[in-house]
Biopython code that builds the backbone (N, CA, C, O; Angstrom):
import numpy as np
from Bio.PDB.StructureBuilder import StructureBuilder

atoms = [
    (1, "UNK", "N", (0.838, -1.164, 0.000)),
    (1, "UNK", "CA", (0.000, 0.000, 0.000)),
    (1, "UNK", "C", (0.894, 1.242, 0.000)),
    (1, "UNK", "O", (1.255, 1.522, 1.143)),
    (2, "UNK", "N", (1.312, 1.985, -0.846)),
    (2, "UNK", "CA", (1.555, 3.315, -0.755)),
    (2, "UNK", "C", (0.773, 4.383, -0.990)),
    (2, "UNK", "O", (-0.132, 4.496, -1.817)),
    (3, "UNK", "N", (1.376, 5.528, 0.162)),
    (3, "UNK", "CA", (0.722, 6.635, 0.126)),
    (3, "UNK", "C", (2.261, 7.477, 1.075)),
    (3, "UNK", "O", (3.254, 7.073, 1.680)),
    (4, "UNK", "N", (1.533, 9.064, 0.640)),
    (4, "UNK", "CA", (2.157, 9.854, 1.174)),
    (4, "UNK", "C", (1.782, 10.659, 2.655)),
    (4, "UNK", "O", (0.737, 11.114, 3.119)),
    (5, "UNK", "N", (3.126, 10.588, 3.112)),
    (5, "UNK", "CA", (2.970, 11.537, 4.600)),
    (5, "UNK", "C", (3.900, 12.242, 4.539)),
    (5, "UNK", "O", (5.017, 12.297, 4.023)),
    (6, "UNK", "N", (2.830, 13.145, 5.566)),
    (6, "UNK", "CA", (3.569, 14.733, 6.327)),
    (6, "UNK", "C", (4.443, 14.199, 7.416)),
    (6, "UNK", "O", (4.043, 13.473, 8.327)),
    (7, "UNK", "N", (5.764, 14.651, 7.236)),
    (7, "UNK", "CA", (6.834, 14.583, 8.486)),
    (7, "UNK", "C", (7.461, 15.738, 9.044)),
    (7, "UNK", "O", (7.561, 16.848, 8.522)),
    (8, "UNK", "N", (7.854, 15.379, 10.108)),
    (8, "UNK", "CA", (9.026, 16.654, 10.716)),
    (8, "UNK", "C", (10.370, 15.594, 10.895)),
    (8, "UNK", "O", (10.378, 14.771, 11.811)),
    (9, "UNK", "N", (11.362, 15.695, 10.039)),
    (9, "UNK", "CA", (12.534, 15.445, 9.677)),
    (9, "UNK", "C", (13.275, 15.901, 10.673)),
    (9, "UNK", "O", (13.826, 16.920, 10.257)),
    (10, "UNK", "N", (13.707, 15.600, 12.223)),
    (10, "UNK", "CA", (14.637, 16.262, 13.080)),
    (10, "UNK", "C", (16.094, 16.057, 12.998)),
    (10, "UNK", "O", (16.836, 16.787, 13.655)),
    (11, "UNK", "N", (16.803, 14.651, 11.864)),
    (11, "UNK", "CA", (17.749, 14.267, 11.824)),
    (11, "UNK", "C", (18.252, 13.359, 10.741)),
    (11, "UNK", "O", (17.846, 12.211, 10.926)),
    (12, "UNK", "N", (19.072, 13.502, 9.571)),
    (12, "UNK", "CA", (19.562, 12.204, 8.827)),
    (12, "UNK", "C", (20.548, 12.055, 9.446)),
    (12, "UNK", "O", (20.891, 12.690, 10.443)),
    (13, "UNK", "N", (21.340, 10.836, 8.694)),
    (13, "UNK", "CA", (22.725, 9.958, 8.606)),
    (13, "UNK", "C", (22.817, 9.756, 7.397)),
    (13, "UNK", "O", (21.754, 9.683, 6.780)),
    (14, "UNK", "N", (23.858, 9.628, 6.784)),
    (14, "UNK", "CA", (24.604, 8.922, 5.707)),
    (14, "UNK", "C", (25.313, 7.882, 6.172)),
    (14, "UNK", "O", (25.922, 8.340, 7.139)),
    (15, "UNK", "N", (25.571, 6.825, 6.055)),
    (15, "UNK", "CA", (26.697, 5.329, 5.894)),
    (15, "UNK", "C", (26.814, 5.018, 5.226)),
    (15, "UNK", "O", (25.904, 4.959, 4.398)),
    (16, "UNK", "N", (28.194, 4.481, 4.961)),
    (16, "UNK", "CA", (28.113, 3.848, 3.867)),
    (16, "UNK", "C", (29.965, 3.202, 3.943)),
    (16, "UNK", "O", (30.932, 3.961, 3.998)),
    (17, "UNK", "N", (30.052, 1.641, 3.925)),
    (17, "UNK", "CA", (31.624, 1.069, 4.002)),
    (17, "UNK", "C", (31.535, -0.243, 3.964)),
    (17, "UNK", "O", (30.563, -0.850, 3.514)),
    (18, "UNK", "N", (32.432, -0.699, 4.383)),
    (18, "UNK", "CA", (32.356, -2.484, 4.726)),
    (18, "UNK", "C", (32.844, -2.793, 5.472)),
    (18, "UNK", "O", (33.800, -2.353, 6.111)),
    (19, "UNK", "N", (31.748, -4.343, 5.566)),
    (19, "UNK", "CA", (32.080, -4.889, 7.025)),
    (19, "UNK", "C", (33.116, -5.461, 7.273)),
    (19, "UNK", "O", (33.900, -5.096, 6.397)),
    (20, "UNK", "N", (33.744, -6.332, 8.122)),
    (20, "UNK", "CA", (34.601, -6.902, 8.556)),
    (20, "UNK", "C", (34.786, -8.419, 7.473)),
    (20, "UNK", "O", (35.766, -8.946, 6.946)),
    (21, "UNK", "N", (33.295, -8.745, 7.491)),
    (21, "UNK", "CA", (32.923, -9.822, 6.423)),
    (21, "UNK", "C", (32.592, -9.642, 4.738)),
    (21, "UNK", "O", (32.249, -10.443, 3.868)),
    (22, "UNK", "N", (32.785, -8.644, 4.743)),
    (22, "UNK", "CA", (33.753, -8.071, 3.320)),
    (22, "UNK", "C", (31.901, -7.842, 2.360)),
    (22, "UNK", "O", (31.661, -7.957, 1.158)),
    (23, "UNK", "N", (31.109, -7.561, 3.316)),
    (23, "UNK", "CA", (29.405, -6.710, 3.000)),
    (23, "UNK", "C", (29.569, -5.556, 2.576)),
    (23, "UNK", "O", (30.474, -4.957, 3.157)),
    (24, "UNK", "N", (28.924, -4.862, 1.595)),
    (24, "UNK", "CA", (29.139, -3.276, 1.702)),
    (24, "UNK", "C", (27.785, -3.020, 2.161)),
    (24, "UNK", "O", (26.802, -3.761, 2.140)),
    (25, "UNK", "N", (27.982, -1.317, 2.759)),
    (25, "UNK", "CA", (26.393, -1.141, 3.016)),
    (25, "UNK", "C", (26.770, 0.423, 2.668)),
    (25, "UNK", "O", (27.818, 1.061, 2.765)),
    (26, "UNK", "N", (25.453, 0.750, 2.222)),
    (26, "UNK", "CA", (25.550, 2.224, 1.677)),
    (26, "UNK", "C", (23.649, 2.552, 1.817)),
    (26, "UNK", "O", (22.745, 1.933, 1.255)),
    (27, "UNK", "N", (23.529, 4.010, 2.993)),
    (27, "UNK", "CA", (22.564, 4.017, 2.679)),
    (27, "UNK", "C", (22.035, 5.323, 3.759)),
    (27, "UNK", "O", (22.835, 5.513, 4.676)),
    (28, "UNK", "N", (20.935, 6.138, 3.766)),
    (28, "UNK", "CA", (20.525, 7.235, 4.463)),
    (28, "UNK", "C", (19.608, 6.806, 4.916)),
    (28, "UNK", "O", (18.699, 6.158, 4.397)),
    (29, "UNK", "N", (19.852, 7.311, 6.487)),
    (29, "UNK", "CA", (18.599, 6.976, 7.736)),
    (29, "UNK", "C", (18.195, 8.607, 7.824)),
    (29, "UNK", "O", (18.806, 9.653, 7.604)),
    (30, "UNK", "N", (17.143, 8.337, 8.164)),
    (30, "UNK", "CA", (15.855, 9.788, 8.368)),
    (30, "UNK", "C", (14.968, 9.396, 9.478)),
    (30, "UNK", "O", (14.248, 8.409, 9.626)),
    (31, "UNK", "N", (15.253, 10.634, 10.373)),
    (31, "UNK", "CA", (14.680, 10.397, 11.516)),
    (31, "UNK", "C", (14.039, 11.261, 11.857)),
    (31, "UNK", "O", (14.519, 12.303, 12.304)),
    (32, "UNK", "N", (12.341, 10.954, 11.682)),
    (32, "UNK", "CA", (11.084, 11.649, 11.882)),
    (32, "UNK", "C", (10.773, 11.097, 13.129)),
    (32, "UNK", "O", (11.057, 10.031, 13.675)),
    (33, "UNK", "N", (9.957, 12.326, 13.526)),
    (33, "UNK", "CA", (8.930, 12.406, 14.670)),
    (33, "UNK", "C", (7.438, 11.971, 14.016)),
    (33, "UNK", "O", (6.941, 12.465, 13.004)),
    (34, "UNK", "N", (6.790, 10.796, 14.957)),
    (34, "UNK", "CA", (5.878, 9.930, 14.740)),
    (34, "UNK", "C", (4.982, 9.801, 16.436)),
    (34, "UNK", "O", (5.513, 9.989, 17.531)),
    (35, "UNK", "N", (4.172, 9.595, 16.292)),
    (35, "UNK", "CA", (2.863, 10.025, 17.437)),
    (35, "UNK", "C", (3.175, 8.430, 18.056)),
    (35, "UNK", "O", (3.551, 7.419, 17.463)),
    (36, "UNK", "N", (2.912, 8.619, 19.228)),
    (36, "UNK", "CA", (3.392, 7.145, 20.049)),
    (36, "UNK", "C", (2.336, 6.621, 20.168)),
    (36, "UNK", "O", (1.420, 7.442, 20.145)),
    (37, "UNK", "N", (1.839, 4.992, 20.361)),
    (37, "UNK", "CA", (0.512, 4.932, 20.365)),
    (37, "UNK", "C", (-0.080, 5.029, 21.687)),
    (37, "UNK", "O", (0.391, 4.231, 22.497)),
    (38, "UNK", "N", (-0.915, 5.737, 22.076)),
    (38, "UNK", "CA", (-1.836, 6.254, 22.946)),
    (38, "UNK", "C", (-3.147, 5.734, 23.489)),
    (38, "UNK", "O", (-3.894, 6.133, 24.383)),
    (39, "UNK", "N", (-3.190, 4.368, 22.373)),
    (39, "UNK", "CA", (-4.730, 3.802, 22.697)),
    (39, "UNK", "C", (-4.966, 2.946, 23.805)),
    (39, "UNK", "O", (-6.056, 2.429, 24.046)),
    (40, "UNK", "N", (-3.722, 2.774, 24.611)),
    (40, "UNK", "CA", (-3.749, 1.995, 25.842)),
    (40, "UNK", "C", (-4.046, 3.206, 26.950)),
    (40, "UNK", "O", (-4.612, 2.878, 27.993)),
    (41, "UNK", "N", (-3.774, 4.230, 26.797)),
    (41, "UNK", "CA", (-3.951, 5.649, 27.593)),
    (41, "UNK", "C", (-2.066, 5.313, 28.469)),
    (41, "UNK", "O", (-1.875, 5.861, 29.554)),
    (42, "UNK", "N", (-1.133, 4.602, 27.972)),
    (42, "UNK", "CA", (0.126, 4.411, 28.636)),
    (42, "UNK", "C", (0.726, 5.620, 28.156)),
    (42, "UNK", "O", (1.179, 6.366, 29.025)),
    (43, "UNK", "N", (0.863, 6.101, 26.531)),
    (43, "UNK", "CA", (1.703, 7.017, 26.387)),
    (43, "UNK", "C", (1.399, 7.741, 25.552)),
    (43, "UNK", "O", (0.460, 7.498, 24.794)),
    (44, "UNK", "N", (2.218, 8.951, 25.479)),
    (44, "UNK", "CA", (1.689, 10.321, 24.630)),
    (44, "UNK", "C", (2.659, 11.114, 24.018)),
    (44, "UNK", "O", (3.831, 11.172, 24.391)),
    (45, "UNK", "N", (2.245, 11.640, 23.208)),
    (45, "UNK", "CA", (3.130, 12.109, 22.452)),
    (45, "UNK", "C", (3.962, 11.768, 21.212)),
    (45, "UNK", "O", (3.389, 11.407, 20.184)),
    (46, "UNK", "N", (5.037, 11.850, 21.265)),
    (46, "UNK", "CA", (6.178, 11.707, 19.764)),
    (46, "UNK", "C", (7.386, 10.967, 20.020)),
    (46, "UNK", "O", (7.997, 11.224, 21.058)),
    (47, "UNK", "N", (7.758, 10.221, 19.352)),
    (47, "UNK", "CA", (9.455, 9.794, 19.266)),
    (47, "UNK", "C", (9.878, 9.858, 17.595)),
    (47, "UNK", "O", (9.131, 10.053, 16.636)),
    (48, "UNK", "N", (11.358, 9.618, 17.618)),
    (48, "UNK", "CA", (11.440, 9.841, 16.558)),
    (48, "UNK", "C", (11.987, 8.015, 16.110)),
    (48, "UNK", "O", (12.623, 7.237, 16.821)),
    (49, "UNK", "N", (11.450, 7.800, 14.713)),
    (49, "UNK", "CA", (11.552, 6.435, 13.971)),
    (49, "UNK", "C", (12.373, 6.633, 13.064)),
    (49, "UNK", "O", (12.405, 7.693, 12.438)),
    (50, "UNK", "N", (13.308, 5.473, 12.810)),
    (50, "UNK", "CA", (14.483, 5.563, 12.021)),
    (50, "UNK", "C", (13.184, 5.090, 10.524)),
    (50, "UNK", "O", (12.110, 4.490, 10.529)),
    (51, "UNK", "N", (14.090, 5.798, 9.325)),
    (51, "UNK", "CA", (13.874, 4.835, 8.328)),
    (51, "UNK", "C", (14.890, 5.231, 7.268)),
    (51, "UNK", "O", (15.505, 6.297, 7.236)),
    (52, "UNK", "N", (15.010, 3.894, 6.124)),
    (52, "UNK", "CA", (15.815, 4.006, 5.178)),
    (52, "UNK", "C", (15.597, 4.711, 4.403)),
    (52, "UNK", "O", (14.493, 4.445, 3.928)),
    (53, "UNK", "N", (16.203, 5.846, 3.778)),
    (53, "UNK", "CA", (16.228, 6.202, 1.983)),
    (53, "UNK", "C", (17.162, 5.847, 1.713)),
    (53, "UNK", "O", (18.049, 6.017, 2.550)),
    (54, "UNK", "N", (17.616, 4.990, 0.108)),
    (54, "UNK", "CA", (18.483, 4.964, -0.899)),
    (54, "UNK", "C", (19.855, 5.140, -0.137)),
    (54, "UNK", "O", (20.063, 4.990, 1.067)),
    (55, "UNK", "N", (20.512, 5.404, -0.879)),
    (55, "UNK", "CA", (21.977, 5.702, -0.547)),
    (55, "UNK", "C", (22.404, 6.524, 0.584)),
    (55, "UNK", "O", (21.770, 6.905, 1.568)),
    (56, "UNK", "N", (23.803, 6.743, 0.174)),
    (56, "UNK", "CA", (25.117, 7.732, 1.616)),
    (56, "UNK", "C", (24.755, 8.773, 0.931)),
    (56, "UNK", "O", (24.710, 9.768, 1.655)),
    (57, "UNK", "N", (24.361, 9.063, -0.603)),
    (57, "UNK", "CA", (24.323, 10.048, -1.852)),
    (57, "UNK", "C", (22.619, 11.077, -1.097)),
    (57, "UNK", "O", (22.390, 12.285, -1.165)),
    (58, "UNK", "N", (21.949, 10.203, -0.597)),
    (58, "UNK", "CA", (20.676, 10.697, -0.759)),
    (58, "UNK", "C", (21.050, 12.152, 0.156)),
    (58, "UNK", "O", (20.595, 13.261, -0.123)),
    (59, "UNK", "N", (22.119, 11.812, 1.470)),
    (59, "UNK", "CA", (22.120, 12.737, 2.085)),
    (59, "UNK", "C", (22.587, 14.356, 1.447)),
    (59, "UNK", "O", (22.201, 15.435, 1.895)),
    (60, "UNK", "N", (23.315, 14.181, 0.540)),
    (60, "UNK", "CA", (23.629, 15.079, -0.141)),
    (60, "UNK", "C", (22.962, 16.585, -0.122)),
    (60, "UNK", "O", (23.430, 17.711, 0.048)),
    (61, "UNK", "N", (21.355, 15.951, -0.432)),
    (61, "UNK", "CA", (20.133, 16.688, -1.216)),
    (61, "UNK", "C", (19.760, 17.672, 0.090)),
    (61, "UNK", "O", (19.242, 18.783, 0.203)),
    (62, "UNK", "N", (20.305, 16.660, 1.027)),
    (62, "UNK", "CA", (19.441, 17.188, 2.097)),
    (62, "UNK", "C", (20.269, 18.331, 3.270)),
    (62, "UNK", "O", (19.815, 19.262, 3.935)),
    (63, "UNK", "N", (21.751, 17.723, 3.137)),
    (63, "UNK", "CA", (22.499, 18.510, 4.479)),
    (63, "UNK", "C", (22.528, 19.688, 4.257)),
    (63, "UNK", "O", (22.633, 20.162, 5.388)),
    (64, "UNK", "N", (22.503, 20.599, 3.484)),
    (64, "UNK", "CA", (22.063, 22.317, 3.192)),
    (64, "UNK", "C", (21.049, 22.914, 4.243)),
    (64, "UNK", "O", (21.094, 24.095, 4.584)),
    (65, "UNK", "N", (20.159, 22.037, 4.714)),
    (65, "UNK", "CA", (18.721, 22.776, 4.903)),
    (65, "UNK", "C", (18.765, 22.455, 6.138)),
    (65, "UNK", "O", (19.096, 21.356, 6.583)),
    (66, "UNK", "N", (18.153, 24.197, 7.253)),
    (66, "UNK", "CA", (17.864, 24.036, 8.255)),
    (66, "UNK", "C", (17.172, 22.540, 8.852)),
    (66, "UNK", "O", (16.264, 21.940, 8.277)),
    (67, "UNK", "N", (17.882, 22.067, 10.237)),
    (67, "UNK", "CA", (16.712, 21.125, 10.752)),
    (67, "UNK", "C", (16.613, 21.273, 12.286)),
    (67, "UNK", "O", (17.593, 21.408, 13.019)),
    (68, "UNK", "N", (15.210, 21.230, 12.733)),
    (68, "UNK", "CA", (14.487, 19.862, 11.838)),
    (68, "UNK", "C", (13.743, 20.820, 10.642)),
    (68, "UNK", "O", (13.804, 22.028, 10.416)),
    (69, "UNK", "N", (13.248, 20.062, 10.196)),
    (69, "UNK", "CA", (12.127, 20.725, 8.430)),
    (69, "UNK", "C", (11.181, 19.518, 8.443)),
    (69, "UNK", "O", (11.268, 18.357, 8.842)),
    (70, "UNK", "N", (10.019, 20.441, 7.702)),
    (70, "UNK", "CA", (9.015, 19.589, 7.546)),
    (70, "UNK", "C", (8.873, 19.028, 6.346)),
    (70, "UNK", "O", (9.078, 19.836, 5.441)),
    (71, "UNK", "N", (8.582, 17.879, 5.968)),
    (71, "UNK", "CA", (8.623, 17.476, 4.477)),
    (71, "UNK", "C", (7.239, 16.164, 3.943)),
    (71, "UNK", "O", (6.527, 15.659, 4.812)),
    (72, "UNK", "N", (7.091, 15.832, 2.597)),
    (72, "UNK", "CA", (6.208, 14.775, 2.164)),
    (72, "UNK", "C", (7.242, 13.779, 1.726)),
    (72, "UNK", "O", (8.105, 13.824, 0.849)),
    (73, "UNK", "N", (6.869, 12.796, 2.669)),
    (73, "UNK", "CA", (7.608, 11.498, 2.085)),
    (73, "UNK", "C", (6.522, 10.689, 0.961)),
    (73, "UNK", "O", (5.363, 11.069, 0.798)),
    (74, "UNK", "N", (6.928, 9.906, 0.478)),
    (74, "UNK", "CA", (6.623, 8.773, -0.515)),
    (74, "UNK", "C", (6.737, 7.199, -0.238)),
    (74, "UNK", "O", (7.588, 6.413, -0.654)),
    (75, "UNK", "N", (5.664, 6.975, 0.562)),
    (75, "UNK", "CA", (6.065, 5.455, 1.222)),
    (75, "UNK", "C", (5.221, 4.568, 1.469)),
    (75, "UNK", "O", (4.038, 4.853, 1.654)),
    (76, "UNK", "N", (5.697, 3.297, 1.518)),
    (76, "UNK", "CA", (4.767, 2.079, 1.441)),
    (76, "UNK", "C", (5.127, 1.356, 2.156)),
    (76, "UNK", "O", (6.288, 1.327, 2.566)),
    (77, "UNK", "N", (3.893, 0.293, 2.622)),
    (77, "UNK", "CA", (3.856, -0.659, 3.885)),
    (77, "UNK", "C", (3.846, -1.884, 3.013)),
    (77, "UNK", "O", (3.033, -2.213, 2.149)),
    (78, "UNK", "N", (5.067, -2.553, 3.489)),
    (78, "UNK", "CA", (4.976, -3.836, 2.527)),
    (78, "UNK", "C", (5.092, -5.074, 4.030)),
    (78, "UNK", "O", (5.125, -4.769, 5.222)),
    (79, "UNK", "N", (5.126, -6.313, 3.482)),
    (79, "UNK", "CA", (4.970, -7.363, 4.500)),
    (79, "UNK", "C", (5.504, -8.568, 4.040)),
    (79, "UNK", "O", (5.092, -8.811, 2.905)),
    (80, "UNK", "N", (6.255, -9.410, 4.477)),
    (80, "UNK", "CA", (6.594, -10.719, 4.255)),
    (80, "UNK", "C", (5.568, -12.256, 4.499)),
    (80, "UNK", "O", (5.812, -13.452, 4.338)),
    (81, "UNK", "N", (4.520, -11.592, 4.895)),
    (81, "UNK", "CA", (3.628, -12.503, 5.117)),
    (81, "UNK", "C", (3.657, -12.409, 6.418)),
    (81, "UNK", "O", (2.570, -12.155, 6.936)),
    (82, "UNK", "N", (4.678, -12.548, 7.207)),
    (82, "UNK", "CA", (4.439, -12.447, 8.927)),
    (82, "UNK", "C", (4.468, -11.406, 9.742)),
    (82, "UNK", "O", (4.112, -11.347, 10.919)),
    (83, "UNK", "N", (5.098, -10.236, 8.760)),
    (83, "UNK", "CA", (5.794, -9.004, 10.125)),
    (83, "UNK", "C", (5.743, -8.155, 8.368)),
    (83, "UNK", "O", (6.064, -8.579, 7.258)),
    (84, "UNK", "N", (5.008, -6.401, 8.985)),
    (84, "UNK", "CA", (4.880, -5.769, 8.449)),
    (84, "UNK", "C", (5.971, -4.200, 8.391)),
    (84, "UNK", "O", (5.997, -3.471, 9.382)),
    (85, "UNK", "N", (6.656, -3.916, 7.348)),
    (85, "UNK", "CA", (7.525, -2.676, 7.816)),
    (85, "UNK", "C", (6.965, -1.567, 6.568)),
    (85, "UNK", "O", (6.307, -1.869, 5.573)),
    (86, "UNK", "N", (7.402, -0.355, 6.930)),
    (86, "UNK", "CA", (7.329, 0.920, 6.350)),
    (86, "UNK", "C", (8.667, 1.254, 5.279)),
    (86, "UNK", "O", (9.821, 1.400, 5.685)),
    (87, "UNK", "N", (8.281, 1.332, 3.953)),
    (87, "UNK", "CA", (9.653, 1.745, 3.248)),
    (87, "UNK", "C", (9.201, 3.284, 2.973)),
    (87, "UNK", "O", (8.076, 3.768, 2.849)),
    (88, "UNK", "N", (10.218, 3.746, 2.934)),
    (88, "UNK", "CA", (10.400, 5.511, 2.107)),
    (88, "UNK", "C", (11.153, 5.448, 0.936)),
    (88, "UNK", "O", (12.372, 5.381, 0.781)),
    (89, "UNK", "N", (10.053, 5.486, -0.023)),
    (89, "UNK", "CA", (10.670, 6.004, -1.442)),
    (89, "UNK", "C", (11.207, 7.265, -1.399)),
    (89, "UNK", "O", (12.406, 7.167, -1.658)),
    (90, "UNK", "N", (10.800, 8.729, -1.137)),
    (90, "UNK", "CA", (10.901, 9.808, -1.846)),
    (90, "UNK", "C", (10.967, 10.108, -0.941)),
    (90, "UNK", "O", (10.469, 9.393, -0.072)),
    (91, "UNK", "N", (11.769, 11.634, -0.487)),
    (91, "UNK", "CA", (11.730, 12.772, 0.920)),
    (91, "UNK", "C", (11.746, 13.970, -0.177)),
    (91, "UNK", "O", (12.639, 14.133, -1.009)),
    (92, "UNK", "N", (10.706, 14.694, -0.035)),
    (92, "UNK", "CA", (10.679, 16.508, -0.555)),
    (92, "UNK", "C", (10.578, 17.593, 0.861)),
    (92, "UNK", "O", (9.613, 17.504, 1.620)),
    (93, "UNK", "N", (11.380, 18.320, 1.031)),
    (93, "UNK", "CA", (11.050, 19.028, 1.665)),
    (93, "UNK", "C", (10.256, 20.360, 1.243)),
    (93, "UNK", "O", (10.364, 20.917, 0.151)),
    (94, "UNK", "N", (9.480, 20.745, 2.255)),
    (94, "UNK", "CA", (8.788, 21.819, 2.288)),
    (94, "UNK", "C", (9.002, 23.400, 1.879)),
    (94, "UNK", "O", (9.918, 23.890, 2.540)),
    (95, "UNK", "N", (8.619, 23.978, 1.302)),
    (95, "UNK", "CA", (9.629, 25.253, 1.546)),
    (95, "UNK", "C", (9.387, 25.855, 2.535)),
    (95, "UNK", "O", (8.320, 25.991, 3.134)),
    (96, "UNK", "N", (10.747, 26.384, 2.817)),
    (96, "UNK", "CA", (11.432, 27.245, 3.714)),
    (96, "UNK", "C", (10.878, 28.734, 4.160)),
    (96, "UNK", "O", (11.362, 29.643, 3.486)),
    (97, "UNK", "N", (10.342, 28.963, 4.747)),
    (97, "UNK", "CA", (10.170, 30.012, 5.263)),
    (97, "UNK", "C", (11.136, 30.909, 5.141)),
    (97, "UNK", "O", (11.972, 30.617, 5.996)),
    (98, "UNK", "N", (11.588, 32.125, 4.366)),
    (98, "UNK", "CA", (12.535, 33.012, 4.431)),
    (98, "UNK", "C", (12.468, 34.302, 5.434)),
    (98, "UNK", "O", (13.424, 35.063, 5.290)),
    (99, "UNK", "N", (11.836, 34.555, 6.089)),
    (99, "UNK", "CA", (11.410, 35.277, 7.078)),
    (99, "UNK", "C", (11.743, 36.832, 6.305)),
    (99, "UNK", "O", (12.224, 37.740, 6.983)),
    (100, "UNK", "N", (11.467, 37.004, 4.987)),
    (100, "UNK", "CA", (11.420, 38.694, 4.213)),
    (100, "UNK", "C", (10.160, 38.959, 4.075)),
    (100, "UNK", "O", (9.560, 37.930, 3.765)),
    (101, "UNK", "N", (9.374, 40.000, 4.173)),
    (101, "UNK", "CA", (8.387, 40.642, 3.722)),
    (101, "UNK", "C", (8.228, 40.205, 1.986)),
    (101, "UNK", "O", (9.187, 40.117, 1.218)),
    (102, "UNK", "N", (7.041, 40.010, 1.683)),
    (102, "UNK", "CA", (6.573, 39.948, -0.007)),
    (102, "UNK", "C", (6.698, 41.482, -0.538)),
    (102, "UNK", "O", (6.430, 41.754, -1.708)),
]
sb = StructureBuilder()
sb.init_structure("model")
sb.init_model(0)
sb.init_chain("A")
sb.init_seg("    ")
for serial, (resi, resn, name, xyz) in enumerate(atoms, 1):
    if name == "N":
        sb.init_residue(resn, " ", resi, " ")
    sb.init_atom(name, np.array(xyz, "f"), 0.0, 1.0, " ", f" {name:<3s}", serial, name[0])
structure = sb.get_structure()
């Protein structure tokens, strides 16, 4: 199922090298603030959830811009049959508030 969401982006990473066991890994973590679940009345509020985009490259696009920033991701809930996870295709950020008079 994909669809798009509104995030507040408080943090990436870039990685990207190899392991000891001669793996490469290359890839950008994005770390949004996400609503905790509340329906037990145990907890409230926000934490922030790691997720993957693409490459060490993706970070590129992004380290310029004040954070945190708000942005529309591009993402889908896929499943192996037993256990369900969240992928992120796409991160756009929002524009920027320039704080000048029109």
């Amino acid at each position: 199922m994909k669809f798009t969401q509104n995030l507040h982006v408080v943090g990436m990473k870039a990685s990207k090298g190899t392991l000891e066991n001669g793996n490469g890994y290359d890839s950008t973590k994005v770390y949004a603030l996400i609503d905790l679940d509340a329906s037990k009345g145990t907890a409230k509020g926000m934490s922030a959830a790691e997720f993957t985009l693409g490459t060490a490259a993706e970070f590129d696009a992004f380290k310029h811009l004040p954070f945190p920033f708000s942005a529309e991701a591009d993402m889908e809930m896929v499943t192996n049959g037993k256990t369900m996870k969240t992928v992120m295709h796409k991160l756009t950020p929002k524009a920027v508030a320039t704080g000048k008079g029109q």
